[in-house]
N, CA, C and O of each residue as an XYZ file, in Angstrom:
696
protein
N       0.550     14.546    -31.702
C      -0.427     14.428    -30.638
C      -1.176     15.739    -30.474
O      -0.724     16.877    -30.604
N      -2.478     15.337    -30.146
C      -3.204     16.772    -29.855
C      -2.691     17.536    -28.580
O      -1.956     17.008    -27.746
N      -3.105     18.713    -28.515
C      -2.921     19.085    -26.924
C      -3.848     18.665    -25.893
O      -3.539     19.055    -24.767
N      -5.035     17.884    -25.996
C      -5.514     17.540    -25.210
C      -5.184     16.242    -24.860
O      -5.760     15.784    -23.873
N      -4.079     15.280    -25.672
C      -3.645     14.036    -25.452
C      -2.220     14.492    -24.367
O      -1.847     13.896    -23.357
N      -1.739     15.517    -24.885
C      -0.296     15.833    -24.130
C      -0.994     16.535    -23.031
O      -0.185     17.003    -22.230
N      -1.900     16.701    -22.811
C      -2.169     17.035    -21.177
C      -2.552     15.827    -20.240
O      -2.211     15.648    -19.071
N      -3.539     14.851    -21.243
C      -3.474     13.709    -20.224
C      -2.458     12.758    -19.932
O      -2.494     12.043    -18.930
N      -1.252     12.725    -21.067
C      -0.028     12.016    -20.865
C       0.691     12.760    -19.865
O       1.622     12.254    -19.238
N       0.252     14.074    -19.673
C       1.029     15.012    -18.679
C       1.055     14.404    -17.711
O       1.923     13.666    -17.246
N      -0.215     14.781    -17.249
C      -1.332     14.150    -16.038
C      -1.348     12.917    -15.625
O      -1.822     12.813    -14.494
N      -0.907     11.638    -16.256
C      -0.960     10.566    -15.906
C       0.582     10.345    -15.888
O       0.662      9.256    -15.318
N       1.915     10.757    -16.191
C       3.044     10.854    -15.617
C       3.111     11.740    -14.533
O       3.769     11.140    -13.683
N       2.822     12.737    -14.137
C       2.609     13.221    -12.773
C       2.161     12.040    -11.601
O       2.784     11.808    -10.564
N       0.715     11.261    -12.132
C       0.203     10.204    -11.102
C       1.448      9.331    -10.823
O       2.140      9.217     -9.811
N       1.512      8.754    -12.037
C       2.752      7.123    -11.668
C       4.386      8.197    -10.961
O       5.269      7.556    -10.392
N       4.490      9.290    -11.071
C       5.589     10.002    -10.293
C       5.047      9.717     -8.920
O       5.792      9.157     -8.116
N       3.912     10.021     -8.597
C       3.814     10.171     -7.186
C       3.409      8.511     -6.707
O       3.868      7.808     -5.806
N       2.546      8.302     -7.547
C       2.300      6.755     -7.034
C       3.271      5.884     -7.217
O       3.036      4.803     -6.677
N       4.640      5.975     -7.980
C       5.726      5.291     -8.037
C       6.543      6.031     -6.694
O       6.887      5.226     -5.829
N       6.832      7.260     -6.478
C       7.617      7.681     -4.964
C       6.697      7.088     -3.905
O       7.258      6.419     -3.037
N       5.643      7.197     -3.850
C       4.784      6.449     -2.828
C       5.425      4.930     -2.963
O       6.011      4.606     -1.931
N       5.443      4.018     -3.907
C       5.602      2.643     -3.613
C       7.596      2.562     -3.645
O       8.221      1.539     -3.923
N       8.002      3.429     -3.414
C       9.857      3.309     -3.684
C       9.803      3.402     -2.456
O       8.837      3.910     -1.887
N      10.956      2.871     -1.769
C      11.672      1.691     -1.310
C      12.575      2.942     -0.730
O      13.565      3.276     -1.381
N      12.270      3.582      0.391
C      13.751      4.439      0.971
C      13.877      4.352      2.125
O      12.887      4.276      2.853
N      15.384      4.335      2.700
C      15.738      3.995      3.980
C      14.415      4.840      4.975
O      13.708      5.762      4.569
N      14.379      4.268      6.193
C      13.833      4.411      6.921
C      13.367      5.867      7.483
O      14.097      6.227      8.406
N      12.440      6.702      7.193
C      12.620      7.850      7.471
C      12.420      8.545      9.155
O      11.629      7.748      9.660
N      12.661      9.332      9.949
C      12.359      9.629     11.197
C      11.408      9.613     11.579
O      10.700      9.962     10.634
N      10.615      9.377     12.663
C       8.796      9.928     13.071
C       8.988     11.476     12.800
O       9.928     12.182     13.166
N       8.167     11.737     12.265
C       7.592     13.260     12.218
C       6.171     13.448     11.977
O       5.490     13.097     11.013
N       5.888     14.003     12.927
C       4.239     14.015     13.427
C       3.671     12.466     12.546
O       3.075     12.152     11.516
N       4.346     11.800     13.795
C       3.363     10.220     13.298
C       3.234      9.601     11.914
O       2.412      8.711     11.700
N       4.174     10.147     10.831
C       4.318      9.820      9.966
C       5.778      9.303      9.651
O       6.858      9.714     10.076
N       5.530      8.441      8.917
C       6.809      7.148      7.640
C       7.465      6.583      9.096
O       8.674      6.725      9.278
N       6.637      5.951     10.102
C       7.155      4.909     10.525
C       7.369      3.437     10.425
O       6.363      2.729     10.389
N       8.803      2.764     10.364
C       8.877      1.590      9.817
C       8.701      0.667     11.180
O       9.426      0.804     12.166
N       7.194     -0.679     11.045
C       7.270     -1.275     12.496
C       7.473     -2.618     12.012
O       7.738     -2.733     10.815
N       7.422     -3.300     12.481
C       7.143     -5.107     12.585
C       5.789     -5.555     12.411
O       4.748     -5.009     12.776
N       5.993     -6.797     11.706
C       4.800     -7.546     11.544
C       4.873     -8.181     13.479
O       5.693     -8.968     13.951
N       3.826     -7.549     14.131
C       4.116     -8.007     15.310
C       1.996     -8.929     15.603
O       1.067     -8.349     16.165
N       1.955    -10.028     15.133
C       0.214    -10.189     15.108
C       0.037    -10.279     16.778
O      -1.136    -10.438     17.118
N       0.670    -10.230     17.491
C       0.012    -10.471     19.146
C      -0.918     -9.116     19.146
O      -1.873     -9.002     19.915
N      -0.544     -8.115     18.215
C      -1.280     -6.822     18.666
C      -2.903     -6.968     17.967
O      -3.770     -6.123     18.190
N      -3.155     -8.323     16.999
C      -4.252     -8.537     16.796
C      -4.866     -9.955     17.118
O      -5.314    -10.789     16.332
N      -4.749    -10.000     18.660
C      -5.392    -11.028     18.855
C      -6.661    -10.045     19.809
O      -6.711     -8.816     19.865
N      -7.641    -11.082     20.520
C      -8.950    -10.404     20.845
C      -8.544     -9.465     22.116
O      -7.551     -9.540     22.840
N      -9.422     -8.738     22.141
C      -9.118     -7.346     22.976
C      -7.679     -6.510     23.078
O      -7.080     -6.004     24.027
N      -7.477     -6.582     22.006
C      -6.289     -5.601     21.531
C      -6.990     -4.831     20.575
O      -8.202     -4.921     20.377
N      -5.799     -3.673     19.672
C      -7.011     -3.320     18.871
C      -6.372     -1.751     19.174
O      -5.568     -1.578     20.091
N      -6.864     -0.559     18.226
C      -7.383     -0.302     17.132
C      -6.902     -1.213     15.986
O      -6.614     -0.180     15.382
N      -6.474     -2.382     14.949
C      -5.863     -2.748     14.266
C      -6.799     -3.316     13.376
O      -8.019     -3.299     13.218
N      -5.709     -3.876     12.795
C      -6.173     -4.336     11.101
C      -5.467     -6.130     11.006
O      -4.339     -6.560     11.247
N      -6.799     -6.840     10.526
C      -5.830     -8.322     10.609
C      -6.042     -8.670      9.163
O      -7.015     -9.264      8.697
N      -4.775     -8.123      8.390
C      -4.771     -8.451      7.062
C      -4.346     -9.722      6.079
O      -3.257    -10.292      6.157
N      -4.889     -9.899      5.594
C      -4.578    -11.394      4.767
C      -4.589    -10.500      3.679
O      -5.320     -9.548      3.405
N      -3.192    -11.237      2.870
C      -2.724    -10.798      1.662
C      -2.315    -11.840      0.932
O      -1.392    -12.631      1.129
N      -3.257    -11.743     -0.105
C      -3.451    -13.220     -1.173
C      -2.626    -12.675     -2.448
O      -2.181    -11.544     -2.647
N      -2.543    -14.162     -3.476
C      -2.085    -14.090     -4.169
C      -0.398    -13.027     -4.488
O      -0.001    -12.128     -5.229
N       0.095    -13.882     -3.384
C       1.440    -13.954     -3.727
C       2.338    -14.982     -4.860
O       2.431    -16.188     -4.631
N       2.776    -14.547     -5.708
C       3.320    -15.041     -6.356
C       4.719    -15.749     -6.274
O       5.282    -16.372     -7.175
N       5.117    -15.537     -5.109
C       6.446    -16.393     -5.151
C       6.666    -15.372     -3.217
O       5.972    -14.556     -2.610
N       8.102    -16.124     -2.916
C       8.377    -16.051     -1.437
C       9.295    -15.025     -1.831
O       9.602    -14.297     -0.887
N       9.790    -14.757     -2.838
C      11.039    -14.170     -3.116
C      10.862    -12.413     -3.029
O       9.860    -11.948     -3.573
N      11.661    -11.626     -2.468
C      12.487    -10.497     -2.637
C      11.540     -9.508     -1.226
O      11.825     -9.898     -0.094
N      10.964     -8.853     -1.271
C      10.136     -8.053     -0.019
C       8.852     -7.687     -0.259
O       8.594     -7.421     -1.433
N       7.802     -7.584      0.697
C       6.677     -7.104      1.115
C       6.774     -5.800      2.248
O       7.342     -5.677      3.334
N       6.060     -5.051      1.549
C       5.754     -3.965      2.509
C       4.018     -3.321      2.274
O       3.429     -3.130      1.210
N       3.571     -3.116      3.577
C       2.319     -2.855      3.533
C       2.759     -0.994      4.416
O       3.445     -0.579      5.350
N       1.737     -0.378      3.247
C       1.654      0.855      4.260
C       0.493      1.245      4.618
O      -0.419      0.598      4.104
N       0.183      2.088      5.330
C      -1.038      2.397      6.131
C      -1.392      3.521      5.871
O      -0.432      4.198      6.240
N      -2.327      4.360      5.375
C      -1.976      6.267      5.310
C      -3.542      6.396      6.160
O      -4.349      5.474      6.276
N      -3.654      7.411      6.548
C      -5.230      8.314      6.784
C      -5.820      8.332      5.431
O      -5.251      8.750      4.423
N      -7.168      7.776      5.507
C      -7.736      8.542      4.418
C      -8.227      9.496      4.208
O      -9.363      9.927      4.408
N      -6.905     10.080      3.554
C      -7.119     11.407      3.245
C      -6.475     11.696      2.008
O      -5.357     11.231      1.787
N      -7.211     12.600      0.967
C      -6.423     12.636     -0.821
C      -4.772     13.901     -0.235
O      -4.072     14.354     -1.140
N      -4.525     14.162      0.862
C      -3.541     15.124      0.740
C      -2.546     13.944      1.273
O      -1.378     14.083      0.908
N      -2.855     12.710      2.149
C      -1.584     11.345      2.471
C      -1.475     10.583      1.246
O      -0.408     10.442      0.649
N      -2.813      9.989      0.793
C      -3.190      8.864     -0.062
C      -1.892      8.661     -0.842
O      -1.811      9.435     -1.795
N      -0.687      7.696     -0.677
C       0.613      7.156     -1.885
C       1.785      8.329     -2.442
O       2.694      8.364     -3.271
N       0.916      9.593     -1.063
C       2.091     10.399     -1.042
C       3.505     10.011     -0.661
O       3.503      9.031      0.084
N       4.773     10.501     -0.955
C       5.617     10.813     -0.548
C       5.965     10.962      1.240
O       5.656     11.977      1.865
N       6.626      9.803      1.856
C       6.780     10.368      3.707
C       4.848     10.203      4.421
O       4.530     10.173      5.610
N       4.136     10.146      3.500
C       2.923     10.308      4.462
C       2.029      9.723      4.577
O       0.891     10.151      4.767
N       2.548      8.085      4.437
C       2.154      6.864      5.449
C       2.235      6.929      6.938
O       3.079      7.469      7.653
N       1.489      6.460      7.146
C       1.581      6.225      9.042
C       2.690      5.322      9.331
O       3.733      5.567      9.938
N       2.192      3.961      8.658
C       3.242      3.561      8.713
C       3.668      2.137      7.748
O       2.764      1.639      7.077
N       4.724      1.661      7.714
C       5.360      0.584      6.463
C       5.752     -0.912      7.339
O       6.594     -0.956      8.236
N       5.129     -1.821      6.968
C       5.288     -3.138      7.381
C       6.349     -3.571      6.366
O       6.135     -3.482      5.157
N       7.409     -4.006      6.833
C       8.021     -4.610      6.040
C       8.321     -6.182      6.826
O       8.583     -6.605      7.952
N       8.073     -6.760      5.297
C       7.874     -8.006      5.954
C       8.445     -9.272      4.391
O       8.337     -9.045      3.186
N       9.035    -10.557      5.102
C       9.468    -11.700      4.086
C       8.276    -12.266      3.643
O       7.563    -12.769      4.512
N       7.791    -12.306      2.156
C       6.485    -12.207      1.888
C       6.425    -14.186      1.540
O       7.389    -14.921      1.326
N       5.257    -14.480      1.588
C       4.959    -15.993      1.360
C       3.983    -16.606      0.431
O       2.774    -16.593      0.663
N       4.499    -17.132     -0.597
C       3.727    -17.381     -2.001
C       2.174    -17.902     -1.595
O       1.984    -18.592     -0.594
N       1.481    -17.634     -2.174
C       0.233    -18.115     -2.170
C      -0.674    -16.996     -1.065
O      -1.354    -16.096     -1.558
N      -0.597    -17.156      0.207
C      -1.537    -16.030      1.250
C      -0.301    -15.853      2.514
O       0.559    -16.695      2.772
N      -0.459    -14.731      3.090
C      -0.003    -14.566      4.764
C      -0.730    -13.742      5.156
O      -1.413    -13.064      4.388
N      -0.751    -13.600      6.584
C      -1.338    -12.166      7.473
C      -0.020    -11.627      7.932
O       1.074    -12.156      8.127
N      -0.567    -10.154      8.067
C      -0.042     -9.314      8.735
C      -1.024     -8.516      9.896
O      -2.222     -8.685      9.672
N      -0.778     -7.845     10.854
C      -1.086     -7.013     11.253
C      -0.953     -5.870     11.044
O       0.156     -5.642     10.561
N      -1.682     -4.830     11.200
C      -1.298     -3.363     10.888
C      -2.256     -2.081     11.548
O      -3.063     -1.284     11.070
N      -1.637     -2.377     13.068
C      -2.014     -1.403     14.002
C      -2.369      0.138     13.513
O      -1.533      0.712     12.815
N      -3.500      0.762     13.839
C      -3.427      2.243     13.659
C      -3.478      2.583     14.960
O      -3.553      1.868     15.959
N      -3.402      4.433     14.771
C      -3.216      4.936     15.997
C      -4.333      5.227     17.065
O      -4.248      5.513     18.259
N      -5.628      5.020     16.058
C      -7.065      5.860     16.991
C      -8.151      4.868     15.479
O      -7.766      4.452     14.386
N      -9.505      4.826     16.130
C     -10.491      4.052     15.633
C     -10.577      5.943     14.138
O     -10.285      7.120     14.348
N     -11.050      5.302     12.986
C     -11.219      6.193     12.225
C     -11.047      5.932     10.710
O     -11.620      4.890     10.393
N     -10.333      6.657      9.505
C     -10.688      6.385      8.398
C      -9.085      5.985      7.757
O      -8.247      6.872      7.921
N      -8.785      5.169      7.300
C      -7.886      4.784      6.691
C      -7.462      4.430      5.023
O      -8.224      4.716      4.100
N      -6.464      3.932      4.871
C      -6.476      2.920      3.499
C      -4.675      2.009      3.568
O      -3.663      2.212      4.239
N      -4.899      1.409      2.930
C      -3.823      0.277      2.626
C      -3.149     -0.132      1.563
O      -3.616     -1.178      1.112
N      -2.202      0.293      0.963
C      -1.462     -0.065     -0.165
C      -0.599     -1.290      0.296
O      -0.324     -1.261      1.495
N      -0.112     -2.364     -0.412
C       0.752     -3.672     -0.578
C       1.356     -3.715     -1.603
O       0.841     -3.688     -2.721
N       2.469     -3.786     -1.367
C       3.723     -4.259     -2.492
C       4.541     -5.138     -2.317
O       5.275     -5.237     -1.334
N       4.501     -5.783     -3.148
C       5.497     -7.320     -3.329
C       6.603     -6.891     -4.388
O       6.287     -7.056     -5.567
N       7.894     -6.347     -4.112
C       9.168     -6.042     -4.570
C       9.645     -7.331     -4.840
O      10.588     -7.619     -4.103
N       9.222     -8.516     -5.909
C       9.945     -9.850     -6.159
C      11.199     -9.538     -6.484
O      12.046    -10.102     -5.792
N      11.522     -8.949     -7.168
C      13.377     -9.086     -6.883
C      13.903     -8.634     -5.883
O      15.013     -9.164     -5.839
N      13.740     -7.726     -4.732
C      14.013     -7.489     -4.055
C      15.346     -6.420     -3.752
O      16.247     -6.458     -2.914
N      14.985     -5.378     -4.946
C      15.802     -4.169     -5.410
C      15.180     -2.849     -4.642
O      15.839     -1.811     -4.680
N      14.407     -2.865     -4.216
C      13.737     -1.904     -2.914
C      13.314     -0.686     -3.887
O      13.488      0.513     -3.669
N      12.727     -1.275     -4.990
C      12.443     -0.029     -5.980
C      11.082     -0.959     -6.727
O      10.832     -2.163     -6.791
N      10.445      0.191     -7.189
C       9.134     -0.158     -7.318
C       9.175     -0.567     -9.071
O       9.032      0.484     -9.696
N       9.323     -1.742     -9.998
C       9.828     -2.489    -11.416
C       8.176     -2.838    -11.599
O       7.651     -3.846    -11.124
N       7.307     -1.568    -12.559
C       5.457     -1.795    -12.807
C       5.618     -3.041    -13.259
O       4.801     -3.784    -12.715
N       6.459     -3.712    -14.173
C       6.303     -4.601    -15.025
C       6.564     -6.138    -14.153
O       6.161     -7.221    -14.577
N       7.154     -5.988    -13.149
C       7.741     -7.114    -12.146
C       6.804     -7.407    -11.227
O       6.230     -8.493    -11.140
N       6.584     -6.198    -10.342
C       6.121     -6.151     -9.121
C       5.012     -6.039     -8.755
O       4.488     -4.980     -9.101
N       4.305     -6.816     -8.083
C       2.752     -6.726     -7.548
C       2.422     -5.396     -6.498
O       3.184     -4.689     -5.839
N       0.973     -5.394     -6.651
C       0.858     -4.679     -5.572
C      -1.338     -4.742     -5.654
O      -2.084     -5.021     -6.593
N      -1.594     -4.396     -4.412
C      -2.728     -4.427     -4.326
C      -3.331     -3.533     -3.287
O      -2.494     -3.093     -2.499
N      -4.640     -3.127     -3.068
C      -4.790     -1.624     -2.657
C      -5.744     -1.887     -1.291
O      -6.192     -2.984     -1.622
N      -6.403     -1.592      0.130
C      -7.716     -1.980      0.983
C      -8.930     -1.501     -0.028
O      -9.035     -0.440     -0.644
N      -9.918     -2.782      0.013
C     -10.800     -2.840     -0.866
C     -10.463     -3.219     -2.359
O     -11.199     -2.691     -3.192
N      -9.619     -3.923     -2.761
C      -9.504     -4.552     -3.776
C      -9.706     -3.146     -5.151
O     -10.795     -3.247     -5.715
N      -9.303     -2.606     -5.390
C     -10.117     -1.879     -6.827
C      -8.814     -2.186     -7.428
O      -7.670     -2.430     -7.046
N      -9.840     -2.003     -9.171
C      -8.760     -1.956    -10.159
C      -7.801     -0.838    -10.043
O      -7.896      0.327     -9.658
N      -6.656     -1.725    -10.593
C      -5.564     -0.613    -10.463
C      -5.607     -0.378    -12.435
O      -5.176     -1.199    -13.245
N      -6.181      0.817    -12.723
C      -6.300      1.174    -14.392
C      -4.772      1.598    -14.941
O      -3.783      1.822    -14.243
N      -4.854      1.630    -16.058
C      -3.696      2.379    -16.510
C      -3.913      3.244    -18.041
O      -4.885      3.161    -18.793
N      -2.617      4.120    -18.219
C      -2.983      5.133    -18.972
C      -1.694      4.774    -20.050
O      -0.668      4.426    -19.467
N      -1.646      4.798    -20.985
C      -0.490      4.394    -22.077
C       0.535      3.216    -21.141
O       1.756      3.311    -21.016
N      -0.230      2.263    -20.630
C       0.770      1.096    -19.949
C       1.630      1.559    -19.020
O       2.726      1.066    -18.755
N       1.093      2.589    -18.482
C       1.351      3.308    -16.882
C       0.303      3.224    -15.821
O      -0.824      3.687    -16.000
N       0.700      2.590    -14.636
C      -0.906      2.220    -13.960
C      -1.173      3.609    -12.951
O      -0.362      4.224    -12.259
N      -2.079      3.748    -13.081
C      -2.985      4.929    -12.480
C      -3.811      4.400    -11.131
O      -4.886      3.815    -10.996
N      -3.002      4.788    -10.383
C      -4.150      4.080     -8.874
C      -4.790      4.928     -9.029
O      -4.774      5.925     -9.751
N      -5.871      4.228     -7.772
C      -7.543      4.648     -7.427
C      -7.402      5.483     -6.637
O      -6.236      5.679     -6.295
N      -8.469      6.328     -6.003
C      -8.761      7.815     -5.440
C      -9.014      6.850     -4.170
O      -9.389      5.679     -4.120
N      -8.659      7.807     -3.126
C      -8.624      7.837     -1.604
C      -9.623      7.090     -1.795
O      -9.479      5.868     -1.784
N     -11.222      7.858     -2.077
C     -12.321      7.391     -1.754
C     -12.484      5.875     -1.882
O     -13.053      5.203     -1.023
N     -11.961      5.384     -2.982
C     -11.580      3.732     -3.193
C     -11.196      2.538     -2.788
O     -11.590      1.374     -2.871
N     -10.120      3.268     -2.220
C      -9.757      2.283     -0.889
C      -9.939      2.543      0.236
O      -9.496      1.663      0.975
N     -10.682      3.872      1.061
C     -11.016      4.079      2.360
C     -11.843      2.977      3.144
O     -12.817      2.381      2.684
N     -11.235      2.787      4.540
C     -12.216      1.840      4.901
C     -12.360      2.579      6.483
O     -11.861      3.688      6.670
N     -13.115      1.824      7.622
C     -13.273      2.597      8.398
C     -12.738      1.856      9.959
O     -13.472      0.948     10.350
N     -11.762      2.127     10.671
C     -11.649      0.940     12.054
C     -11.959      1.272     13.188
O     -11.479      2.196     13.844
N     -13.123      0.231     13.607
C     -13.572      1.163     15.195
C     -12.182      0.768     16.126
O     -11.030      1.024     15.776
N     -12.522      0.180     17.212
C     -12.008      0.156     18.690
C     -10.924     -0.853     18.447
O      -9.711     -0.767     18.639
N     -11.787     -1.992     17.898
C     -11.406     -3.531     18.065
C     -10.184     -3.839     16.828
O      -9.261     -3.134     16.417
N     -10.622     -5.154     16.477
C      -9.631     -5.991     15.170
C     -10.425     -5.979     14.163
O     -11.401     -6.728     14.129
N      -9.975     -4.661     12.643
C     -11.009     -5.327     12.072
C      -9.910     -6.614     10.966
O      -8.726     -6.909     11.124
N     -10.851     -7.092      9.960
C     -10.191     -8.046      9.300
C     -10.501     -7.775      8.016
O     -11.368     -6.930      7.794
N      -9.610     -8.688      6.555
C      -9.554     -7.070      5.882
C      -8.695     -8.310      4.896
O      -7.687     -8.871      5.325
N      -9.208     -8.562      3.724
C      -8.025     -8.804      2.399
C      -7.561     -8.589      1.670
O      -8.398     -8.635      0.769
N      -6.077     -8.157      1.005
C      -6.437     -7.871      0.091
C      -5.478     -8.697     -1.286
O      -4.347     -9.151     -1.116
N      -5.917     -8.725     -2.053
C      -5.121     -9.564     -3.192
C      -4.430     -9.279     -4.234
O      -4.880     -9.307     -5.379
N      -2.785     -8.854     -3.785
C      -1.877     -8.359     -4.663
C      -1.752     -9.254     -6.159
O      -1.553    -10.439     -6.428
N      -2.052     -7.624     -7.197
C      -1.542     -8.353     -8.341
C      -0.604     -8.177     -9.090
O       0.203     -7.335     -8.696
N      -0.322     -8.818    -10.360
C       0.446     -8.839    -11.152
C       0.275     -8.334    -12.575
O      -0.856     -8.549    -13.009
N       1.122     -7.701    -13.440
C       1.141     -7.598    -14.895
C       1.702     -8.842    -15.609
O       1.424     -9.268    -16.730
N       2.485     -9.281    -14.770
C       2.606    -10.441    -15.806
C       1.968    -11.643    -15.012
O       1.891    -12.756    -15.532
């Protein structure tokens, strides 16, 4: 291999390190400054005049089986599928074909949304098993059959006061 191939194989195992610790599956961590809190799919918090929130429909589920978790980060490239620095993690019994969730933020402003469907339900993130899908739909690319998520800017979206509403459609490799 050249050295300019072993820097981007570098570089793109660095990404799936962090974007794989971002989508792994660890016990519940403490609030610390408003971050890696685990809440409930609770939708009363998105019915009308409630709100700052998010009323998400998440399509293309492939089966009912093993866990769903949706996280929430700031959009910002120093949170974005980091490690601990989600706002916060919906975990939820996921349902083949579409469901909603809710997913309250804290203040009207700039966000993004990662979804993962853990079908076996091993609380660990299996590229080859497990779905997942991003706010704003973008391709999820990959680099030697390692997937490379998209930049903050990609999935940022923006929530005023109210409910906004919002899909997104987890996929699959196989």
């Amino acid at each position: 291999m050249t050295m300019k191939l072993l820097a981007k194989t570098a570089s793109a195992l660095a990404l799936t390190a962090s974007f794989g610790a971002a989508l792994a599956i660890a016990p519940a961590a403490s609030a610390q400054s408003g971050y890696a809190q685990v809440i409930g799919n609770d939708l009363a918090k998105c019915t009308a005049g409630k709100g700052p929130a998010v009323s998400l429909r998440i399509d293309g589920l492939k089966s009912s089986g093993g866990n769903l978790f949706v996280r929430t980060y700031y959009a910002k490239r120093g949170d974005w599928l980091k490690s601990k620095r989600y706002l916060t993690r919906i975990d939820a019994k996921p349902r083949k074909g579409s469901m909603t969730v809710c997913v309250p933020v804290p203040s009207k402003g700039d966000y993004a949304i990662a979804v993962q469907h853990d079908t076996n339900g091993n609380r660990e993130m299996d590229f080859s098993e497990d779905g997942a899908g991003m706010s704003n739909n973008p391709k999820i690319g990959s680099f030697l059959g390692i997937p490379r998520p998209p930049s903050v800017n990609q999935v940022a979206f923006r929530v005023g006061n109210g409910i906004k509403p919002m899909s997104i459609t987890v996929r699959y490799r196989n």
